[in-house]
PyMOL Python script that loads the backbone (N, CA, C, O; Angstrom):
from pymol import cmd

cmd.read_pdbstr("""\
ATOM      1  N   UNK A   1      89.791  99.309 105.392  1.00  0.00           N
ATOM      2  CA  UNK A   1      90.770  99.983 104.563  1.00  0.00           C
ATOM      3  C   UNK A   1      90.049 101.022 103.718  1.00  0.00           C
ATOM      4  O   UNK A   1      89.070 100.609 103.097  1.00  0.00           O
ATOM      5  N   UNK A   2      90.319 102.080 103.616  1.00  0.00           N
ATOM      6  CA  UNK A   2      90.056 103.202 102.775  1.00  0.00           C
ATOM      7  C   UNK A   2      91.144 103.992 101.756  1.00  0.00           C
ATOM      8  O   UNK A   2      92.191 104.413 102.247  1.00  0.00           O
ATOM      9  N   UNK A   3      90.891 104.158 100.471  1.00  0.00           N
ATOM     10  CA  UNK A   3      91.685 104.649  99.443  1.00  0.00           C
ATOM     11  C   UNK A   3      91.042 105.863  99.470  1.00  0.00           C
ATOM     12  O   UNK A   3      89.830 106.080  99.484  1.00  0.00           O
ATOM     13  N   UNK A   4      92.124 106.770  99.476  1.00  0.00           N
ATOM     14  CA  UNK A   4      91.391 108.453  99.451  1.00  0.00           C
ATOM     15  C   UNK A   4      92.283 109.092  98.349  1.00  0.00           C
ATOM     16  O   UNK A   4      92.834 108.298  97.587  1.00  0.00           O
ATOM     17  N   UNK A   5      92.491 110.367  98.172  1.00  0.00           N
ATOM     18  CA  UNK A   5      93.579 110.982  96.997  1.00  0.00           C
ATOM     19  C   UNK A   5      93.622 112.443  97.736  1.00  0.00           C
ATOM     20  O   UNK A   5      92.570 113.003  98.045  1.00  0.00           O
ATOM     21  N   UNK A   6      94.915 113.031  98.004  1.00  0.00           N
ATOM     22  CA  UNK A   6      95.571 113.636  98.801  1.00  0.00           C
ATOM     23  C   UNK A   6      94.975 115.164  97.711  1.00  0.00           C
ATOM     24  O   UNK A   6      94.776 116.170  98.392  1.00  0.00           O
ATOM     25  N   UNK A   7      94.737 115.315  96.305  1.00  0.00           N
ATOM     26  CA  UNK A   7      93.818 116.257  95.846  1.00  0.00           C
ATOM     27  C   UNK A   7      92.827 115.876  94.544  1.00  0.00           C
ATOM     28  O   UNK A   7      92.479 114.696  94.482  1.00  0.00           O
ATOM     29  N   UNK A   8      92.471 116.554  93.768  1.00  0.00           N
ATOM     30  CA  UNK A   8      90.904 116.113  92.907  1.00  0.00           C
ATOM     31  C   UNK A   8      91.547 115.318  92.106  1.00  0.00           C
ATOM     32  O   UNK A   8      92.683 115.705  91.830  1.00  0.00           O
ATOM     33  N   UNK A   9      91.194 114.288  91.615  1.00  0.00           N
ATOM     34  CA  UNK A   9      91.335 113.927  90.191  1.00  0.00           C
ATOM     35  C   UNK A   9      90.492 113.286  88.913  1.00  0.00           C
ATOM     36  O   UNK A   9      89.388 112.771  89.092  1.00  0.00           O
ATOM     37  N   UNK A  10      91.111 113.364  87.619  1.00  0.00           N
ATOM     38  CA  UNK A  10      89.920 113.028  86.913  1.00  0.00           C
ATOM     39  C   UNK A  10      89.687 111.994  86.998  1.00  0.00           C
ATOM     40  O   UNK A  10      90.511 111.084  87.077  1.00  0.00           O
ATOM     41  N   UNK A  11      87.814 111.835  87.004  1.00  0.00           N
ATOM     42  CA  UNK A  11      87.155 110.289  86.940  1.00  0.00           C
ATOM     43  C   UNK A  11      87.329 109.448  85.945  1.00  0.00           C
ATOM     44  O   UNK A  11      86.619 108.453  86.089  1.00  0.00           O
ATOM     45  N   UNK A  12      88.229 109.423  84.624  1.00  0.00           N
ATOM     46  CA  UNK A  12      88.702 108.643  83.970  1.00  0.00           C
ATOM     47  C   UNK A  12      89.802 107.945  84.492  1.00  0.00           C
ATOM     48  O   UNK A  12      89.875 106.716  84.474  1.00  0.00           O
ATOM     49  N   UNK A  13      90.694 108.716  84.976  1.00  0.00           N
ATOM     50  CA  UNK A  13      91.944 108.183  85.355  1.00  0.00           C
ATOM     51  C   UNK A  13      92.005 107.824  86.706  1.00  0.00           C
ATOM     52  O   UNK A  13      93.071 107.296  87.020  1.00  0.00           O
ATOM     53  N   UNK A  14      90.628 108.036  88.192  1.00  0.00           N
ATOM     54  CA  UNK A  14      90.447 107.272  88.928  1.00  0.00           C
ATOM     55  C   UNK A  14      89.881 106.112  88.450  1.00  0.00           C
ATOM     56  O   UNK A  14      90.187 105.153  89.159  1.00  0.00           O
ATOM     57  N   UNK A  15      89.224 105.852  87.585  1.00  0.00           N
ATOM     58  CA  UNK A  15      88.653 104.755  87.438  1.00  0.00           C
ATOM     59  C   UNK A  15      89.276 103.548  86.833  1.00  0.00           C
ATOM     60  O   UNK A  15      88.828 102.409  86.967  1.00  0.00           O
ATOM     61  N   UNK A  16      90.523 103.929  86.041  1.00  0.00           N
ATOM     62  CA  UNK A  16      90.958 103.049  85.421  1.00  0.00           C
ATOM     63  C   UNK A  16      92.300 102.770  86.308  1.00  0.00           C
ATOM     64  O   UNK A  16      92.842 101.700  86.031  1.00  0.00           O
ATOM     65  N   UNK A  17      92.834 103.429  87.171  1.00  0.00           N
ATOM     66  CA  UNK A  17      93.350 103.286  88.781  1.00  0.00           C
ATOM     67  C   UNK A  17      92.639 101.827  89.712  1.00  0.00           C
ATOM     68  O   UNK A  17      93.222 100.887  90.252  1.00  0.00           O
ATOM     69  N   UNK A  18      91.426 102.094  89.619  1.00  0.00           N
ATOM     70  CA  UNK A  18      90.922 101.422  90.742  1.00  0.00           C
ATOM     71  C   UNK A  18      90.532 100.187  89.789  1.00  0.00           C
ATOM     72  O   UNK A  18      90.416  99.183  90.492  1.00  0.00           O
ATOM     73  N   UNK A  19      90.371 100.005  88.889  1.00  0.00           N
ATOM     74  CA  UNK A  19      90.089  99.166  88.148  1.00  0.00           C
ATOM     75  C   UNK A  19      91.439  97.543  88.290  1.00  0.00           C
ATOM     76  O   UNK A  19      91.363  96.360  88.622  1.00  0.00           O
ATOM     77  N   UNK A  20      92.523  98.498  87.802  1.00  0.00           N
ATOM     78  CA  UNK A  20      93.752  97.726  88.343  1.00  0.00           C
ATOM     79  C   UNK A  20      94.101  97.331  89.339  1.00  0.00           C
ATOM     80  O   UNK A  20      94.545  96.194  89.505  1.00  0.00           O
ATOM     81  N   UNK A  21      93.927  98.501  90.532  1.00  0.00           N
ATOM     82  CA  UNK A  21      93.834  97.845  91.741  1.00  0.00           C
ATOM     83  C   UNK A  21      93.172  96.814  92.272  1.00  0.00           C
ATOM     84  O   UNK A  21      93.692  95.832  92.801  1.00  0.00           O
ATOM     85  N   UNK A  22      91.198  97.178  92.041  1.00  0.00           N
ATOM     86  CA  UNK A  22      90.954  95.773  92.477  1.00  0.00           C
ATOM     87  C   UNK A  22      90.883  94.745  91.591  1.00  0.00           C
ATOM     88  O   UNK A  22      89.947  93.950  91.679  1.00  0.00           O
ATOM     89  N   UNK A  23      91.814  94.613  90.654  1.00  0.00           N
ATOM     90  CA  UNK A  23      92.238  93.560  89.622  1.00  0.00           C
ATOM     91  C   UNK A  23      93.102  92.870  90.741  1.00  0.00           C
ATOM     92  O   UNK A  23      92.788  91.894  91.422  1.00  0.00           O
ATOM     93  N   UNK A  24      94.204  93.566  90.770  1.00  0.00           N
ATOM     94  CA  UNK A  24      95.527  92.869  91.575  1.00  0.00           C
ATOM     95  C   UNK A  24      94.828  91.928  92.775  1.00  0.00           C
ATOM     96  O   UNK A  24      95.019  90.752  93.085  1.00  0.00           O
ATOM     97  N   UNK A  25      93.748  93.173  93.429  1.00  0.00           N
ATOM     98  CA  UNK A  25      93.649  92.308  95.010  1.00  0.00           C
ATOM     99  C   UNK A  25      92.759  91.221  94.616  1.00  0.00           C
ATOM    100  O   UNK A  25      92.905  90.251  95.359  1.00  0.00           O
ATOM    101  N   UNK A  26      92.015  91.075  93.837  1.00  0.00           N
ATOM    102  CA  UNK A  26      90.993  89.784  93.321  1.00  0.00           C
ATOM    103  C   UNK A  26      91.903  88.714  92.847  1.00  0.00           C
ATOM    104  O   UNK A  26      91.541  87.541  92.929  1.00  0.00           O
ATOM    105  N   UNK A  27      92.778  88.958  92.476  1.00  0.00           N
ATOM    106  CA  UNK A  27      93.374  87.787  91.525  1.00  0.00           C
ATOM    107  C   UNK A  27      94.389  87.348  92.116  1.00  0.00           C
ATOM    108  O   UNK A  27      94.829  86.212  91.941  1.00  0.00           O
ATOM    109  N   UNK A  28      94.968  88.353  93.028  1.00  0.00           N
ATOM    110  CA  UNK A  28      96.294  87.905  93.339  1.00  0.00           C
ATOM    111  C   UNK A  28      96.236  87.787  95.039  1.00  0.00           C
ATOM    112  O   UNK A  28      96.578  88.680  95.815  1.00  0.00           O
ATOM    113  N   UNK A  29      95.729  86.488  95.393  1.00  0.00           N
ATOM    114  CA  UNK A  29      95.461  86.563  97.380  1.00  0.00           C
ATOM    115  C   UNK A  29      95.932  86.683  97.690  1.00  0.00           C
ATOM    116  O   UNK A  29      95.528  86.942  98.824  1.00  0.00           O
ATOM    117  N   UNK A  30      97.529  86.804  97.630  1.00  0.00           N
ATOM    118  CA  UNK A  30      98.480  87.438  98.547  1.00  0.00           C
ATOM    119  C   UNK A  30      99.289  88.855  98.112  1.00  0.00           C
ATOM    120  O   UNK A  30     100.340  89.312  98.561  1.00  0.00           O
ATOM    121  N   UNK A  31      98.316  89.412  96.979  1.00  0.00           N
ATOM    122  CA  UNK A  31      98.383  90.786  97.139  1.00  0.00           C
ATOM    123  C   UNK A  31      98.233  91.631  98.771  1.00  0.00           C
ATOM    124  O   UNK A  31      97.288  91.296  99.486  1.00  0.00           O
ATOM    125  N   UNK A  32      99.165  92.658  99.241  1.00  0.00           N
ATOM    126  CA  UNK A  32      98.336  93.196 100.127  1.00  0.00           C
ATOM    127  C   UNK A  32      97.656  94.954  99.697  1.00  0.00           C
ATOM    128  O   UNK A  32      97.778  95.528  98.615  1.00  0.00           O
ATOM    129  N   UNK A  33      97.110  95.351 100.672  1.00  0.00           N
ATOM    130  CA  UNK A  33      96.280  96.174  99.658  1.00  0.00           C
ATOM    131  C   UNK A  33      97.206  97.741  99.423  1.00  0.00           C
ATOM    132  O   UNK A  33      96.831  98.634  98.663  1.00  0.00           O
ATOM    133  N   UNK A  34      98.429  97.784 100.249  1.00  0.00           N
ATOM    134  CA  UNK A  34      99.050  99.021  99.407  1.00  0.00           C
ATOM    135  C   UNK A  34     100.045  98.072  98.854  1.00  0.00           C
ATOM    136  O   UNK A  34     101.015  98.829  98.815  1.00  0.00           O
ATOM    137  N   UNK A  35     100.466  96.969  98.412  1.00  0.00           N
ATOM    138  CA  UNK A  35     100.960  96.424  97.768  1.00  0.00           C
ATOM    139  C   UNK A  35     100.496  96.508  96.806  1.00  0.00           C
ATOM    140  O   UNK A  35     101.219  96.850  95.870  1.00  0.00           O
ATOM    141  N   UNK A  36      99.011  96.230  96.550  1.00  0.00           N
ATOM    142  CA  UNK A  36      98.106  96.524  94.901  1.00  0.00           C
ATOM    143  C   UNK A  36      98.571  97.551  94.577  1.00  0.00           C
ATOM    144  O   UNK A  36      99.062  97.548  93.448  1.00  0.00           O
ATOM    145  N   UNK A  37      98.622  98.527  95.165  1.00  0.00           N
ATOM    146  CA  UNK A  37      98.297  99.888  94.571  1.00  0.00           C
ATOM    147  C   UNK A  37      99.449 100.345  94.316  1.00  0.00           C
ATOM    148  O   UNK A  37      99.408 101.317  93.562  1.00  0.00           O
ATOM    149  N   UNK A  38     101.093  99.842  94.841  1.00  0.00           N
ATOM    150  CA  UNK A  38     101.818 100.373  94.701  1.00  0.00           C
ATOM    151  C   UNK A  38     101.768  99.732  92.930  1.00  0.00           C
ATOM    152  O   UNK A  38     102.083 100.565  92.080  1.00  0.00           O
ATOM    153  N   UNK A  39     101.516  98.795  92.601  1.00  0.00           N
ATOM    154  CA  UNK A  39     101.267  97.766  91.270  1.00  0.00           C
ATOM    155  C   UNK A  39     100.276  98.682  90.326  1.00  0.00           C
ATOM    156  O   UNK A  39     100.600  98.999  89.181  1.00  0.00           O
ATOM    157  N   UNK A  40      99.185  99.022  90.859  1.00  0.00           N
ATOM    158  CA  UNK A  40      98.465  99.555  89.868  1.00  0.00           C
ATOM    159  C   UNK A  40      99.118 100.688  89.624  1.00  0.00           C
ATOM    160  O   UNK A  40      99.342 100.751  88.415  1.00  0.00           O
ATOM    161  N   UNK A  41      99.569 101.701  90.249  1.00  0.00           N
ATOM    162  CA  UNK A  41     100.543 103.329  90.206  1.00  0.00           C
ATOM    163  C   UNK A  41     101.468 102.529  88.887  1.00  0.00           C
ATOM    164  O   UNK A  41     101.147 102.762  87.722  1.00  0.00           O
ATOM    165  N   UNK A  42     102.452 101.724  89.162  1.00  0.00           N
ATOM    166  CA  UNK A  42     103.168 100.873  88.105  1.00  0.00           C
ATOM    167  C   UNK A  42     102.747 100.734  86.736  1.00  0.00           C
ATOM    168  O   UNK A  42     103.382 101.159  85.771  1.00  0.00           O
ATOM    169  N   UNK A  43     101.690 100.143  86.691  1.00  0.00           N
ATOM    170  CA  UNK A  43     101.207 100.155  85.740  1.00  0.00           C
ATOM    171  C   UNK A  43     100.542 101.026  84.936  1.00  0.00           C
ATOM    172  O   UNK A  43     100.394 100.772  83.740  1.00  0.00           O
ATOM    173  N   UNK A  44      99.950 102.430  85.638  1.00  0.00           N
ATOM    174  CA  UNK A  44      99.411 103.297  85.132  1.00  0.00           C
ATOM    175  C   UNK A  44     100.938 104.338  84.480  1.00  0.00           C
ATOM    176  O   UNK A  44     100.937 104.676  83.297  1.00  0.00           O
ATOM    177  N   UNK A  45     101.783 104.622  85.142  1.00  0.00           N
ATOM    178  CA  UNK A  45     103.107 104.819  84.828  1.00  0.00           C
ATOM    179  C   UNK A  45     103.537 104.389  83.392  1.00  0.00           C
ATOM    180  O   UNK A  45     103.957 105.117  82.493  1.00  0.00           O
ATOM    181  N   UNK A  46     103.302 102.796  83.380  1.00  0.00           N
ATOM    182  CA  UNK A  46     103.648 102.711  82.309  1.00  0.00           C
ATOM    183  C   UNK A  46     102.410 101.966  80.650  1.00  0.00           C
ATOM    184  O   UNK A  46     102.543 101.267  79.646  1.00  0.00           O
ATOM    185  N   UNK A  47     101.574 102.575  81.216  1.00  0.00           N
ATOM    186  CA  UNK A  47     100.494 102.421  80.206  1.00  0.00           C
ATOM    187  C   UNK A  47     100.662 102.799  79.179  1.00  0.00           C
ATOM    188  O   UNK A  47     100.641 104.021  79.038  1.00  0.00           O
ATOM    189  N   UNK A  48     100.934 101.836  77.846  1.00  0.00           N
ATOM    190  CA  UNK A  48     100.797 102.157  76.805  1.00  0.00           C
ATOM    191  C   UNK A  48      99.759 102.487  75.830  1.00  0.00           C
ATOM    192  O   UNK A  48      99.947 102.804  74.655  1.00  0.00           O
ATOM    193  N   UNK A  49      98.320 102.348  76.621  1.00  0.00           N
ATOM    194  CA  UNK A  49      97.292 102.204  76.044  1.00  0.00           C
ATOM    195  C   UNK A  49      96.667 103.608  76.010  1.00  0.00           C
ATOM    196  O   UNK A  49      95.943 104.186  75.199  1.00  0.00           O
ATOM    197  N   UNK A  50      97.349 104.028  77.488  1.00  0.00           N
ATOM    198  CA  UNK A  50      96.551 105.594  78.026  1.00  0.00           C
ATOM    199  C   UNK A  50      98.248 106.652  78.294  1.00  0.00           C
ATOM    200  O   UNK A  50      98.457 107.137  79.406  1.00  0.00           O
ATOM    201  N   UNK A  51      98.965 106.794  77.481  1.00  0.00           N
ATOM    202  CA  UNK A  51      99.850 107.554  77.499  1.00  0.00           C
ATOM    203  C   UNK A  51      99.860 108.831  78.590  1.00  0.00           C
ATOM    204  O   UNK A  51     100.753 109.314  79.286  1.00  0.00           O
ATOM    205  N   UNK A  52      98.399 109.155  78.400  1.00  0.00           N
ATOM    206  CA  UNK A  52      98.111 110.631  79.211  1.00  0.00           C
ATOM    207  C   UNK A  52      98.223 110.279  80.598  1.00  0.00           C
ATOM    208  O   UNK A  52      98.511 110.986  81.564  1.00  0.00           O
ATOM    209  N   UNK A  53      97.916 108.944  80.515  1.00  0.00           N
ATOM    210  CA  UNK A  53      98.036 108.958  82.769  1.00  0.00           C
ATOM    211  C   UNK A  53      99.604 108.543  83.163  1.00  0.00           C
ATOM    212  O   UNK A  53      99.723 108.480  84.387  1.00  0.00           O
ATOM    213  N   UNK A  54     100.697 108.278  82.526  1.00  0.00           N
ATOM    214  CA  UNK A  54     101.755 108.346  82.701  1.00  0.00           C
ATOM    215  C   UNK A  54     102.715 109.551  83.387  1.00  0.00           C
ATOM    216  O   UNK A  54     103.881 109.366  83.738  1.00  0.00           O
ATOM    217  N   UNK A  55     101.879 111.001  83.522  1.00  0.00           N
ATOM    218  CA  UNK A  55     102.439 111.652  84.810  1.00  0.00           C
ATOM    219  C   UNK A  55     101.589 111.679  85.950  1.00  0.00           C
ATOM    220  O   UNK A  55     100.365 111.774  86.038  1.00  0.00           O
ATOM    221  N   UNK A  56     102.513 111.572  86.832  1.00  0.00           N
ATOM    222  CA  UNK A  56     102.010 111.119  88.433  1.00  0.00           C
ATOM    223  C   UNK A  56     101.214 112.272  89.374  1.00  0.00           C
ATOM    224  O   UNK A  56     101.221 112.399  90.599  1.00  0.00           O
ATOM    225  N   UNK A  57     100.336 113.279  88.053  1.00  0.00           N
ATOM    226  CA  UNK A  57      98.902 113.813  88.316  1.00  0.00           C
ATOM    227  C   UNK A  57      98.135 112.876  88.727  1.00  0.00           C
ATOM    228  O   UNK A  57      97.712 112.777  89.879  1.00  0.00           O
ATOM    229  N   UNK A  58      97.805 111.806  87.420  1.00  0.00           N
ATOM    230  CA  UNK A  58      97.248 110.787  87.710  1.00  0.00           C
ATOM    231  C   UNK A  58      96.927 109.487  88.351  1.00  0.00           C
ATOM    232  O   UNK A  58      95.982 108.705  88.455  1.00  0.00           O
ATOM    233  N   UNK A  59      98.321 109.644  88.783  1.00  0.00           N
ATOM    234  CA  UNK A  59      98.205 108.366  90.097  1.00  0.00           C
ATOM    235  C   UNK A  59      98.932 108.712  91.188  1.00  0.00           C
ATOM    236  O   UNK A  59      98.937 107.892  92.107  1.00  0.00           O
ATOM    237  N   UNK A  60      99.472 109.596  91.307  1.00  0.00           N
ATOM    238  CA  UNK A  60     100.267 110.164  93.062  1.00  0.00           C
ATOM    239  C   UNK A  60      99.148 110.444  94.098  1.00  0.00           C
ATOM    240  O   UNK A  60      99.202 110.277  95.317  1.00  0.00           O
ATOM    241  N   UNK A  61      98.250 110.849  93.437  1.00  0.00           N
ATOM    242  CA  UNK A  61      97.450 111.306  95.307  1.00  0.00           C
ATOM    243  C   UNK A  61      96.875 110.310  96.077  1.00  0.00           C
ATOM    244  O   UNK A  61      96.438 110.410  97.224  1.00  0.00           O
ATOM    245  N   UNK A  62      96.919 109.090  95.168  1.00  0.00           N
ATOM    246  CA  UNK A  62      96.310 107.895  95.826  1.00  0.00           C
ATOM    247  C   UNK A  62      96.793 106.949  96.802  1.00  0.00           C
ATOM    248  O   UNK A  62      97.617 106.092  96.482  1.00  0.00           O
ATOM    249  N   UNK A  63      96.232 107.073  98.230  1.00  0.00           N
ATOM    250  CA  UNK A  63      96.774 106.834  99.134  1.00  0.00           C
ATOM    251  C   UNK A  63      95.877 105.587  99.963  1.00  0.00           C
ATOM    252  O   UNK A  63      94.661 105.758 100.051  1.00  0.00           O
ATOM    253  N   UNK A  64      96.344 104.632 100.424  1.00  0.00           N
ATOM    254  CA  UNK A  64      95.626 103.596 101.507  1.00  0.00           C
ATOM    255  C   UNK A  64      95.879 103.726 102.808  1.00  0.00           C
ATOM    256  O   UNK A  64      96.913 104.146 103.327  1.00  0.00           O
ATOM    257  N   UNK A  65      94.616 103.242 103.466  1.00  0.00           N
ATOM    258  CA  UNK A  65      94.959 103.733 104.700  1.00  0.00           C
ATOM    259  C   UNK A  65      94.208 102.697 105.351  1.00  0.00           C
ATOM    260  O   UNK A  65      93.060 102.323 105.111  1.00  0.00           O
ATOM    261  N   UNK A  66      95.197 102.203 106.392  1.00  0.00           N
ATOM    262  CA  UNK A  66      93.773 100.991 107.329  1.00  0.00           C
ATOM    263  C   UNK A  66      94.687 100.074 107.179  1.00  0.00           C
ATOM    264  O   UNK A  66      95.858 100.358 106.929  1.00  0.00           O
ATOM    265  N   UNK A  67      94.082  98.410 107.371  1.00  0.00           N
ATOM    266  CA  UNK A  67      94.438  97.173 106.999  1.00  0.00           C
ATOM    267  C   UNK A  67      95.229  96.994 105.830  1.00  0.00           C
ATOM    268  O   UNK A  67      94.852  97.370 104.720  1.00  0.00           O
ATOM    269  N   UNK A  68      96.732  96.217 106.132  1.00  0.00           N
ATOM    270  CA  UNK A  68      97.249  96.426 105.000  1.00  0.00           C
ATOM    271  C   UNK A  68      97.250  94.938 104.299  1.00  0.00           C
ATOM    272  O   UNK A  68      97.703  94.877 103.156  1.00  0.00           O
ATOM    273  N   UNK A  69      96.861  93.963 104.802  1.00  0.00           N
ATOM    274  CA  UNK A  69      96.812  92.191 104.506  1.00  0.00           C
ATOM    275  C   UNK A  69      96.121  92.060 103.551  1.00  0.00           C
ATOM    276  O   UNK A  69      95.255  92.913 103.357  1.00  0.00           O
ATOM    277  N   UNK A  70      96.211  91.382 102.990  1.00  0.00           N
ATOM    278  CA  UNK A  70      95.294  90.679 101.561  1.00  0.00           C
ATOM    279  C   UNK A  70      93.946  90.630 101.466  1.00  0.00           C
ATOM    280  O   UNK A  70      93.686  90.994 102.613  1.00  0.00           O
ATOM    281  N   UNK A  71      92.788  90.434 100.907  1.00  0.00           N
ATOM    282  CA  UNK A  71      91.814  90.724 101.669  1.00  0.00           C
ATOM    283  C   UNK A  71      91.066  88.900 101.387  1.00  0.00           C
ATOM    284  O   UNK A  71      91.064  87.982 100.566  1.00  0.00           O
ATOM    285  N   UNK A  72      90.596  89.239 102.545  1.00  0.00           N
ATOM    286  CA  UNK A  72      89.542  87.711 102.745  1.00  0.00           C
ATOM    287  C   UNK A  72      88.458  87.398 102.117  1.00  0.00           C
ATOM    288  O   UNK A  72      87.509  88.103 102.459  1.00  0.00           O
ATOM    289  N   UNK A  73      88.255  86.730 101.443  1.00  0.00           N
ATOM    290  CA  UNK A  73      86.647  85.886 101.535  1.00  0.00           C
ATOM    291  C   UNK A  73      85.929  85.891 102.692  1.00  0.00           C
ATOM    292  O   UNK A  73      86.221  84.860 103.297  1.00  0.00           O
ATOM    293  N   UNK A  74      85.192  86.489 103.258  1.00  0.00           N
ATOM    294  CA  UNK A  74      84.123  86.329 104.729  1.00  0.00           C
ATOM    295  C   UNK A  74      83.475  85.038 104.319  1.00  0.00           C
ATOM    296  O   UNK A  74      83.302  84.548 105.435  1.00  0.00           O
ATOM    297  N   UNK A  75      83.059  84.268 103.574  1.00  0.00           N
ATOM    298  CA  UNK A  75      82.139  82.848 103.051  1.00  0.00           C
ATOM    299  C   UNK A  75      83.316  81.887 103.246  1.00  0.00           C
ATOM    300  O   UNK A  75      83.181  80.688 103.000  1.00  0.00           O
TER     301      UNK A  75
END
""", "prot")
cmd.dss("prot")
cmd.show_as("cartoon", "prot")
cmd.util.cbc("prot")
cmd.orient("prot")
């Protein structure tokens, strides 16, 4: 699975993107992985903490691509 972004964005607001995301897929095993992300977009939407990433500059270009199932433990 690969997460790409359809154009540039800032490394604050990827990071605190992906942060949530692989929050969701760690915690939640039957997250699947554009299921996370449709969750983290959600949440960045409605962030009260970071007001500024609440337009979808900041989280629209982010796209998954590949395997969409939960992800495994290999151990």
């Amino acid at each position: 699975t690969v997460v790409g972004t359809l154009w540039s964005v800032e490394e604050k607001s990827a990071s605190e993107l992906a942060k949530k995301y692989m929050t969701k897929l760690w915690t939640d095993k039957k997250a699947t992985r554009v299921g996370a992300m449709e969750e983290a977009m959600k949440e960045m939407r409605n962030d009260k903490d970071h007001p500024e990433y609440r337009h979808p500059h900041y989280w629209a270009p982010f796209v998954v691509m590949g395997m969409d199932g939960p992800l495994q433990n290999p151990l």
